[in-house]
Backbone as a chain_set.jsonl record, in Angstrom:
{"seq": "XXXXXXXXXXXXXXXXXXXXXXXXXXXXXXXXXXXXXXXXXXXXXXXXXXXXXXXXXXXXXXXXXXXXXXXXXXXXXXXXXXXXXXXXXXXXXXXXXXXXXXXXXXXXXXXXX", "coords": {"N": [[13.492, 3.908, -9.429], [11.344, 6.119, -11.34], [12.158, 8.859, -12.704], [10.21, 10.855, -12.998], [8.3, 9.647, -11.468], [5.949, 9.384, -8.565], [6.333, 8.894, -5.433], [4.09, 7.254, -2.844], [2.733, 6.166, -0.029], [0.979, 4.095, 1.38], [-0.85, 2.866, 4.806], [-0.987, 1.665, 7.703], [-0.195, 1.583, 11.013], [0.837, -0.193, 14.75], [1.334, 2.223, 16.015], [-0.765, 3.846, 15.413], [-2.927, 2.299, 14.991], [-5.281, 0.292, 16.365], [-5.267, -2.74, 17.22], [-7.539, -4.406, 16.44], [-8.481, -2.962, 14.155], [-5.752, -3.1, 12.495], [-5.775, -5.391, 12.25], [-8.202, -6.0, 10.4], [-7.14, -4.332, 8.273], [-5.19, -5.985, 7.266], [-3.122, -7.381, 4.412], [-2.901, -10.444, 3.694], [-0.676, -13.132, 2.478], [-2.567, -14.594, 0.777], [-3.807, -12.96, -0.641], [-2.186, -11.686, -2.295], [-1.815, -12.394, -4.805], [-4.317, -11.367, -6.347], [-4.259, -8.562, -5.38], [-2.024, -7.571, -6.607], [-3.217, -8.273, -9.454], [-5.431, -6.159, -9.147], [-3.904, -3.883, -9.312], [-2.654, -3.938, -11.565], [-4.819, -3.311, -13.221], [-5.125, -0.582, -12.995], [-3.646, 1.957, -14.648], [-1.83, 3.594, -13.895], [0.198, 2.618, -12.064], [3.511, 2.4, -11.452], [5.174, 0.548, -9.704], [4.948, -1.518, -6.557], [5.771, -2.226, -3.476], [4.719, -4.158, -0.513], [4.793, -3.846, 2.926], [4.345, -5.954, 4.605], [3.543, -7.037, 8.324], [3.061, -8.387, 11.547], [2.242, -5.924, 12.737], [2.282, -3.873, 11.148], [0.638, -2.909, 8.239], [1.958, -1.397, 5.41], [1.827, 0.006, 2.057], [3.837, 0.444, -0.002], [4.189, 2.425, -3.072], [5.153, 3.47, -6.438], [3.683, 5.95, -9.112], [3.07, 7.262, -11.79], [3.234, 10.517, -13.099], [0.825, 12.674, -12.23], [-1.089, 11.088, -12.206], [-4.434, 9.898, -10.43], [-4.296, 8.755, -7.846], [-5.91, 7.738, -4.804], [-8.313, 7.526, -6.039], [-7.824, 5.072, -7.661], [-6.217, 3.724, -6.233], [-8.42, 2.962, -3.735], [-10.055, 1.634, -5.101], [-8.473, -0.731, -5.697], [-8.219, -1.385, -3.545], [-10.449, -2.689, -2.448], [-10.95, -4.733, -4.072], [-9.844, -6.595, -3.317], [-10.886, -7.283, -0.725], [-10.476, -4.911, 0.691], [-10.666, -2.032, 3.751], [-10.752, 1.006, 1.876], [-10.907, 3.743, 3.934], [-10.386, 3.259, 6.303], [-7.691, 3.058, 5.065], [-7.302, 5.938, 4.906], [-8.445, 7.353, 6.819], [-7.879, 8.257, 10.218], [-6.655, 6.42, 11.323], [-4.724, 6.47, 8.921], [-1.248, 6.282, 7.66], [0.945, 8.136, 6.076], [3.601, 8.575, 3.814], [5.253, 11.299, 4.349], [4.699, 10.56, 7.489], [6.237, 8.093, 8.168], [8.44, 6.838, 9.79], [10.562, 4.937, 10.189], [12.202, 3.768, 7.62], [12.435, 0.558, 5.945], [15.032, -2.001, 5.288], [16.043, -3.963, 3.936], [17.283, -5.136, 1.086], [16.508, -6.896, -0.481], [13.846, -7.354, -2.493], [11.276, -9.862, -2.25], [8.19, -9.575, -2.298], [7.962, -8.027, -3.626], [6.289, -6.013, -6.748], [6.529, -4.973, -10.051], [5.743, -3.021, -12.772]], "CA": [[12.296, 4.704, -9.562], [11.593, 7.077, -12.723], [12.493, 10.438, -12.557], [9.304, 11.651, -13.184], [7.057, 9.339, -10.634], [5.593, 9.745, -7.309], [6.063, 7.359, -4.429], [3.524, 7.009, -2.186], [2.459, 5.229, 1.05], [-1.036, 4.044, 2.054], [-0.218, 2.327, 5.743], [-1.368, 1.414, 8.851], [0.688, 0.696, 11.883], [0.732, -0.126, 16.079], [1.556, 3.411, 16.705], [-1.932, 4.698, 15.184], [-4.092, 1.993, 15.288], [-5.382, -0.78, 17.399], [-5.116, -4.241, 16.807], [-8.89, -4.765, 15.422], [-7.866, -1.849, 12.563], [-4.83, -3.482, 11.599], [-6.595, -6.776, 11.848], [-9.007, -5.349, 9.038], [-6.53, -4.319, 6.879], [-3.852, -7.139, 6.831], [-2.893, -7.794, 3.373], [-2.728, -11.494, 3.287], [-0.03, -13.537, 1.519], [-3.361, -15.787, -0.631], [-4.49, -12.36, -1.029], [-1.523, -10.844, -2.415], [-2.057, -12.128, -6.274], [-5.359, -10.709, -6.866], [-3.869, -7.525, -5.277], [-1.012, -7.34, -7.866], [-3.94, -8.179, -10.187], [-5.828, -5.335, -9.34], [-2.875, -2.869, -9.412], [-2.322, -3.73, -13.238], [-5.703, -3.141, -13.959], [-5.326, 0.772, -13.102], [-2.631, 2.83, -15.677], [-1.119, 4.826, -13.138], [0.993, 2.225, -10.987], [5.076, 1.827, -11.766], [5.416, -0.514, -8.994], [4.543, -1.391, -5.322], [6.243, -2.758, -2.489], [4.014, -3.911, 0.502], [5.517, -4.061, 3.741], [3.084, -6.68, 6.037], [3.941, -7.806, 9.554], [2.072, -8.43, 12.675], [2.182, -4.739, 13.61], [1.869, -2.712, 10.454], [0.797, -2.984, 6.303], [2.545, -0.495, 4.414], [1.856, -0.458, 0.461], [4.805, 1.644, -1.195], [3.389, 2.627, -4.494], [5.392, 4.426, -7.077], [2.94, 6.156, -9.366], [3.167, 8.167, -12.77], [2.857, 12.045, -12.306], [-1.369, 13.045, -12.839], [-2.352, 9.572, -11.801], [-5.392, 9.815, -9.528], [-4.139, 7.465, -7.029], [-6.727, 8.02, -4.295], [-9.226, 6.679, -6.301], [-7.418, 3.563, -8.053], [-6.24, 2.548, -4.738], [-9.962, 2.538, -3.287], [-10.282, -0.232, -6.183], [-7.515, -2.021, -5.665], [-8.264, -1.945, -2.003], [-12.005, -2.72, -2.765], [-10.913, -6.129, -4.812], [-9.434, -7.824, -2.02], [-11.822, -6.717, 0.539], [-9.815, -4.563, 2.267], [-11.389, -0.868, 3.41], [-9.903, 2.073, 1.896], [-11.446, 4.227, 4.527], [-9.082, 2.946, 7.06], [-6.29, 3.479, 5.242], [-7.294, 7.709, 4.64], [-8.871, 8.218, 8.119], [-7.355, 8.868, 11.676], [-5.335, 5.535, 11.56], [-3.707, 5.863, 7.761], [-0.204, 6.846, 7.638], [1.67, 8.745, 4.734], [5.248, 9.021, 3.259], [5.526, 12.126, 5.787], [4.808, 9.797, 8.974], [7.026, 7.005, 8.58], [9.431, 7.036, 10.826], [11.763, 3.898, 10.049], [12.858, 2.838, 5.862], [12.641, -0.578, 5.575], [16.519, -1.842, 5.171], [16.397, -4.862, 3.418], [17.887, -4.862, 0.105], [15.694, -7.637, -1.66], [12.095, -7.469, -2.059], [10.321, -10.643, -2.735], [6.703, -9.601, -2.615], [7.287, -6.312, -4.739], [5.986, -5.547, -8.093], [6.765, -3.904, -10.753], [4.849, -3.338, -14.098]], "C": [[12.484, 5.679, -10.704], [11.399, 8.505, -12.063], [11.13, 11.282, -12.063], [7.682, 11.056, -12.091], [7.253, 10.109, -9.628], [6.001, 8.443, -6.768], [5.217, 8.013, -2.936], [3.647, 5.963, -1.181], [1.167, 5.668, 1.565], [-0.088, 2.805, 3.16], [-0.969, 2.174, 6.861], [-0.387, 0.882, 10.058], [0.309, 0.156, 13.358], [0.684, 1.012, 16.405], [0.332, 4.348, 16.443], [-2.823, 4.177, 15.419], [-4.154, 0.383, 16.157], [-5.248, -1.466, 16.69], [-6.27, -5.258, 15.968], [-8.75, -4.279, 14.218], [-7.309, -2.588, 11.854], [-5.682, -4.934, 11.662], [-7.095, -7.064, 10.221], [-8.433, -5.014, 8.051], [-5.437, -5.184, 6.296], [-3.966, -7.459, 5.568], [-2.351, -9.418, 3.23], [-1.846, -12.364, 2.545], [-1.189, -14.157, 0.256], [-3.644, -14.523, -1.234], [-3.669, -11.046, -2.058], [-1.239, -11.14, -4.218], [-3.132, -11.45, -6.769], [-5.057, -9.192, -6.765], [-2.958, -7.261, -6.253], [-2.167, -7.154, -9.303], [-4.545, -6.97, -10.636], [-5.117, -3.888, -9.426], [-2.547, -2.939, -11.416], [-3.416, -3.751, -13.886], [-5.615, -1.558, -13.88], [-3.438, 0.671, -13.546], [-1.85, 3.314, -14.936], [0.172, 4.329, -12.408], [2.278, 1.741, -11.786], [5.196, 0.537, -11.21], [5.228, -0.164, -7.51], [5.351, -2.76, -4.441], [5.39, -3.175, -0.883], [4.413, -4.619, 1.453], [4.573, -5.006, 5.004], [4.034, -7.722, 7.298], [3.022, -7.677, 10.821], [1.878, -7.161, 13.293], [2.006, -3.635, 12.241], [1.324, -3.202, 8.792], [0.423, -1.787, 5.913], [2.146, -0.912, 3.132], [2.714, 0.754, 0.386], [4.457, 1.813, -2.288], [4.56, 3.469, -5.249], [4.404, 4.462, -8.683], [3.287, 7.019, -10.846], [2.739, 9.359, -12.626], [1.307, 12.222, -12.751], [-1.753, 11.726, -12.198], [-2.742, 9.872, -10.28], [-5.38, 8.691, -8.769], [-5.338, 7.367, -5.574], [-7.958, 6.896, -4.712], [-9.475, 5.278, -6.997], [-7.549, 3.094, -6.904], [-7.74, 2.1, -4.195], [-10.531, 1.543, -4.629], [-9.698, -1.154, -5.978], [-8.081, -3.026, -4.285], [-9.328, -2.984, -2.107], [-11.739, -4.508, -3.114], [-10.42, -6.95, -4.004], [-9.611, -7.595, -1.083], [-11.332, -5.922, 1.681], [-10.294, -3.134, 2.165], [-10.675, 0.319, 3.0], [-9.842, 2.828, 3.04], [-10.86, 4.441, 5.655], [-7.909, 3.428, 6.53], [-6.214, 5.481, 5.117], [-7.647, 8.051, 6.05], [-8.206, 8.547, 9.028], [-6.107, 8.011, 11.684], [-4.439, 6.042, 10.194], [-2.403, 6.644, 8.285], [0.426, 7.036, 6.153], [3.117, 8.921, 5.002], [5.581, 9.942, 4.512], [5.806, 11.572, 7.234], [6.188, 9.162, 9.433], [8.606, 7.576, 9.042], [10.849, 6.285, 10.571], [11.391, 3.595, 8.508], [13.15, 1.695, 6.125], [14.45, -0.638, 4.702], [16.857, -3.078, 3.971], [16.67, -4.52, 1.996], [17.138, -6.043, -1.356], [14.157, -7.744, -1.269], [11.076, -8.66, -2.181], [8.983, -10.704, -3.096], [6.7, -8.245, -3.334], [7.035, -7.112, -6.059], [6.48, -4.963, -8.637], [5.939, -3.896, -12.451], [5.675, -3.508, -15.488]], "O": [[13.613, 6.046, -11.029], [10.673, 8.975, -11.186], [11.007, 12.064, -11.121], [6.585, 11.597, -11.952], [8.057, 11.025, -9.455], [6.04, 7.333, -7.299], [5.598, 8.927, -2.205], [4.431, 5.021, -1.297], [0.574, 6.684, 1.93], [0.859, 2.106, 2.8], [-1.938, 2.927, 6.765], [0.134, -0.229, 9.959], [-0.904, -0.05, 13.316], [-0.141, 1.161, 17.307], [0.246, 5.429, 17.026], [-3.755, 4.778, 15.952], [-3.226, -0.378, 16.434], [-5.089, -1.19, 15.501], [-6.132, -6.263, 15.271], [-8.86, -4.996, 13.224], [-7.779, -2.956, 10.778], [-6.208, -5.263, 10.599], [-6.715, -7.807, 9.316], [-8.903, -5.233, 6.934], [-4.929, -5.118, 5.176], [-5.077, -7.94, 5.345], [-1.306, -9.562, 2.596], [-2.42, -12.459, 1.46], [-0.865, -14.212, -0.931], [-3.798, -14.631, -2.451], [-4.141, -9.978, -2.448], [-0.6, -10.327, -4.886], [-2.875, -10.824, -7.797], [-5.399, -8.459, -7.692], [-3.412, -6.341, -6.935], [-2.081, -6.194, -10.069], [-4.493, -6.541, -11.788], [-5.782, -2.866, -9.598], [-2.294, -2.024, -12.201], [-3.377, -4.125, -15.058], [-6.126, -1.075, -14.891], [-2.5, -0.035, -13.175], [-0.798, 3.551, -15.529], [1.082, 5.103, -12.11], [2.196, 0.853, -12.634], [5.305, -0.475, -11.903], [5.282, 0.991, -7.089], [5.429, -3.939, -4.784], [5.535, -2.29, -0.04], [4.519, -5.837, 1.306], [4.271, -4.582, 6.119], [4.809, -8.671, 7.186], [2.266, -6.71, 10.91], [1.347, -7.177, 14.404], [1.548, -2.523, 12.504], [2.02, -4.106, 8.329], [-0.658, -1.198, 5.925], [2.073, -2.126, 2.937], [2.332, 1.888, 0.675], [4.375, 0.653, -2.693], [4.998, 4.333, -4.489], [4.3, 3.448, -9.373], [4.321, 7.616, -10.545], [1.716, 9.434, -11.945], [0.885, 11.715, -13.791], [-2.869, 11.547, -11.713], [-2.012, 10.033, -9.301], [-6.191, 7.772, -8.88], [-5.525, 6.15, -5.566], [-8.391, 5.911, -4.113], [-10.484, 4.575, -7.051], [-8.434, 2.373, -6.442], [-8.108, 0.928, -4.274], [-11.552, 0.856, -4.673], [-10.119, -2.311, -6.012], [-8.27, -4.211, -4.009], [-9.036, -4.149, -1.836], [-12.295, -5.388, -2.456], [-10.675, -8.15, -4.104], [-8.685, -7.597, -0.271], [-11.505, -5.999, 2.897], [-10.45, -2.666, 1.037], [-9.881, 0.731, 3.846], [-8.701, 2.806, 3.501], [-10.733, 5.576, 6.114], [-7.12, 4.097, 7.198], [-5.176, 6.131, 5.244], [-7.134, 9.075, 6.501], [-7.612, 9.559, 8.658], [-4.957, 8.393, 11.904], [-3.234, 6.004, 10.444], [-2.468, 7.49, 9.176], [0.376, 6.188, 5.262], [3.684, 9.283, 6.033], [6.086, 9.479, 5.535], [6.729, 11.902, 7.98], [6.933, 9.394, 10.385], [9.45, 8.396, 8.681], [11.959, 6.803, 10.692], [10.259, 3.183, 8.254], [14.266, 1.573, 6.632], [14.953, 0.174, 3.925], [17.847, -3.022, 3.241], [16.2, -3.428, 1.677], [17.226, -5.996, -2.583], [13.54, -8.058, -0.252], [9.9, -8.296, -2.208], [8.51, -11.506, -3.901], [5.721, -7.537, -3.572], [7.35, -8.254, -6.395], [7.14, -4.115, -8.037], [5.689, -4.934, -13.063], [5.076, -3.749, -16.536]]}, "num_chains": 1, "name": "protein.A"}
């Protein structure tokens, strides 16, 4: 990670939201090139890691400092039909929340720009 980013987390898990929620926001493996797609259409994103399993999807984001991530993401989200809205409201979860760091040591579905 660069010195000078941010890392973020936009998230959803079991422990906040029901099973219709996370339903709604599952990040898809077909759906997970257009998402990369729409991440290198906004300036702001280093690289993203997104953590999907039958109980939670995490996006790890690291971000360049000033970048208005808020309102990229609600694009990104937007392009592969998934609702931002969910991930900011009652259910989302942030960096602060998470409870357990993912351990694994290779990422296959990350990004990086």
């Amino acid at each position: 990670m660069d010195g000078n980013a941010n890392l973020q987390l936009w998230g959803i898990d079991h422990h906040r939201a029901p099973t219709e929620v996370r339903e709604r926001v599952h990040l898809a493996d077909e759906r997970l090139e257009d998402f990369y797609a729409a991440l290198r259409r906004e300036d702001g994103y280093v690289s993203c890691v997104p953590v999907i399993t039958c109980n939670r999807t995490e996006i790890y984001l690291e971000t360049r400092p000033g970048f208005r991530t808020h309102e990229a993401m609600g694009r990104v989200l937007k392009a592969v039909d998934l609702d931002p809205d969910l991930f900011l409201g009652e259910y989302g979860l942030r960096l602060q929340d998470a409870k357990r760091w993912p351990t694994c040591t290779a990422w296959p579905r990350a990004w990086r720009a």
